[in-house]
C-alpha positions in Angstrom: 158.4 70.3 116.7 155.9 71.3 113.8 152.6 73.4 114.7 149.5 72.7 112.4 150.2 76.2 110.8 154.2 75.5 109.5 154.2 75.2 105.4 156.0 71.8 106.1 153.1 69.7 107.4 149.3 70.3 106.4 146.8 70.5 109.2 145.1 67.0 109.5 141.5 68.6 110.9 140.7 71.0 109.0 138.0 70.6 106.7 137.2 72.3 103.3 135.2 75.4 103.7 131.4 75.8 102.2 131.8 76.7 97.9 129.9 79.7 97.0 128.1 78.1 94.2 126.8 75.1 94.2 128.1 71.7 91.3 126.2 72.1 88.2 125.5 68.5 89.0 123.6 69.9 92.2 122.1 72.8 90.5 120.5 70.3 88.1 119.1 68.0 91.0 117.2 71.4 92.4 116.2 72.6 89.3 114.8 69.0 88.6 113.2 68.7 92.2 111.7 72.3 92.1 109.6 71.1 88.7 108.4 68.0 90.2 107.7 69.9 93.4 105.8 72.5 91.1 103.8 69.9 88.7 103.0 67.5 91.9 101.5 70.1 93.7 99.8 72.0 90.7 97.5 68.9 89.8 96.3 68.0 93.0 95.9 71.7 93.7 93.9 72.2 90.4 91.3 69.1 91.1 90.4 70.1 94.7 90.4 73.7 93.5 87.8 72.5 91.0 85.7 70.4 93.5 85.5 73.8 96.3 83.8 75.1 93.4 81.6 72.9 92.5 80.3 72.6 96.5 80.9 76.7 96.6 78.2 76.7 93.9 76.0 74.3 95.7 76.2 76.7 98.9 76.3 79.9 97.8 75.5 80.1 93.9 77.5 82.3 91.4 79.4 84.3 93.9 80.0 81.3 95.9 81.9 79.8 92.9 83.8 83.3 92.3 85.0 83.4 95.8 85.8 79.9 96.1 87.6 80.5 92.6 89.5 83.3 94.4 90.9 81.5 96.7 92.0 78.8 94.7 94.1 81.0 92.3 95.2 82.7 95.4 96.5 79.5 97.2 98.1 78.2 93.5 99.9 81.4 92.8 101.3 81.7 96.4 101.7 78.4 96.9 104.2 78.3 93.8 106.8 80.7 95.4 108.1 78.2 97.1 109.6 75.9 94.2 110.1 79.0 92.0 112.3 80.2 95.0 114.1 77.2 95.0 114.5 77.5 90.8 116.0 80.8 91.7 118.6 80.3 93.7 119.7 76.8 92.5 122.9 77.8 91.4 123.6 79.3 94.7 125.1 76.8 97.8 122.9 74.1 98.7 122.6 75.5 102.4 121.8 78.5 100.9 119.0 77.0 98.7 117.5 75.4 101.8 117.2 78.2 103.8 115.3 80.7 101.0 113.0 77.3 101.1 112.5 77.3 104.4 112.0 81.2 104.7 109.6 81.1 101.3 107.4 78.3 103.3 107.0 81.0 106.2 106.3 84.2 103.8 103.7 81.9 102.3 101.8 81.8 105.2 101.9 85.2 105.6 101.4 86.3 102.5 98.2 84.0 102.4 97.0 85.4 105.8 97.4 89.6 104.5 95.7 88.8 101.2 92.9 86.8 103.4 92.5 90.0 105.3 92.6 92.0 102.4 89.8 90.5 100.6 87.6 90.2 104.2 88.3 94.1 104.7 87.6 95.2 101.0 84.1 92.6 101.1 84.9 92.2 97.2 84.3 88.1 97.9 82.1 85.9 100.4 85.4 84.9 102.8 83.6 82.5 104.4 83.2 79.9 100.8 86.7 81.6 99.9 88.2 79.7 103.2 86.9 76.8 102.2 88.5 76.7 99.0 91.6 78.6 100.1 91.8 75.8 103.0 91.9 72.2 101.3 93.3 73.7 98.2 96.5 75.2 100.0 96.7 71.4 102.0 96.6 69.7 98.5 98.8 72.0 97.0 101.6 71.1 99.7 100.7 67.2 100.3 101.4 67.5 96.4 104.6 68.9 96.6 106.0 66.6 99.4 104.6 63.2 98.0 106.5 64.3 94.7 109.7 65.4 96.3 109.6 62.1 98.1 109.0 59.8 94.7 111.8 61.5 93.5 114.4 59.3 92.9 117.6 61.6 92.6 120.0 61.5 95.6 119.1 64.8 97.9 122.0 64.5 100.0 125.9 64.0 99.0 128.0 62.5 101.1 
């Protein structure tokens, strides 16, 4: 009688552990899906950011537009950790990829919120007319980003 661990028979279930790095096929799918991700949330980003503005000047005149501008470069620049993290770590497994995603999604939030209180506690910008460009900016920037991921049309999963 054989066991699963004698040289003469291979063990039928086990399965091929996790590679370190990912294909250079995969690493060029992420690479490709973090630019999309990037451009497809930049522009929608960039219009509403325009628009709070335009209605920040309306409400609250000139500094209405600089704090409403603010918050729009704020939103933009944090929003884009998210596919730059993903650019980053491309070449890395594709589990390991997903997870610096996942975790970049969750820093942006925070990182959004400490800057928010930041600018409130220093008084350097209305934060009232910043929120409402920080708010419909940051939703546009990610709407962006998913509706581009999901027009995508390389393969996300291998099977």
């Amino acid at each position: 009688m054989t066991t699963p661990d004698s040289p003469d028979q291979p063990d039928q279930g086990a399965t091929p552990g996790p590679t370190p790095t990912s294909t250079p096929a995969t690493t060029a799918q992420i690479l490709d899906a973090s630019r999309v991700m990037l451009r497809g949330g930049l522009w929608p980003a960039a219009v509403v950011a325009v628009l709070a503005a335009v209605v920040a000047g309306f409400l609250a005149g000139a500094t209405g537009v600089v704090a409403a501008v603010v918050g729009a470069v704020v939103v933009v620049a944090v929003c884009s950790l998210g596919p730059l993290v993903m650019r980053w770590t491309a070449a890395a497994d594709p589990m390991v990829v997903m997870a610096a995603a996942m975790v970049s999604m969750m820093a942006k939030l925070g990182v959004l919120l400490v800057i928010f209180l930041v600018l409130d506690g220093l008084g350097l910008v209305d934060t009232r007319i910043a929120a409402l460009a920080l708010g419909p900016t940051a939703i546009a920037f990610i709407a962006g980003e998913v509706i581009a991921f999901a027009r995508m049309r390389t393969p996300t999963i291998a099977v």
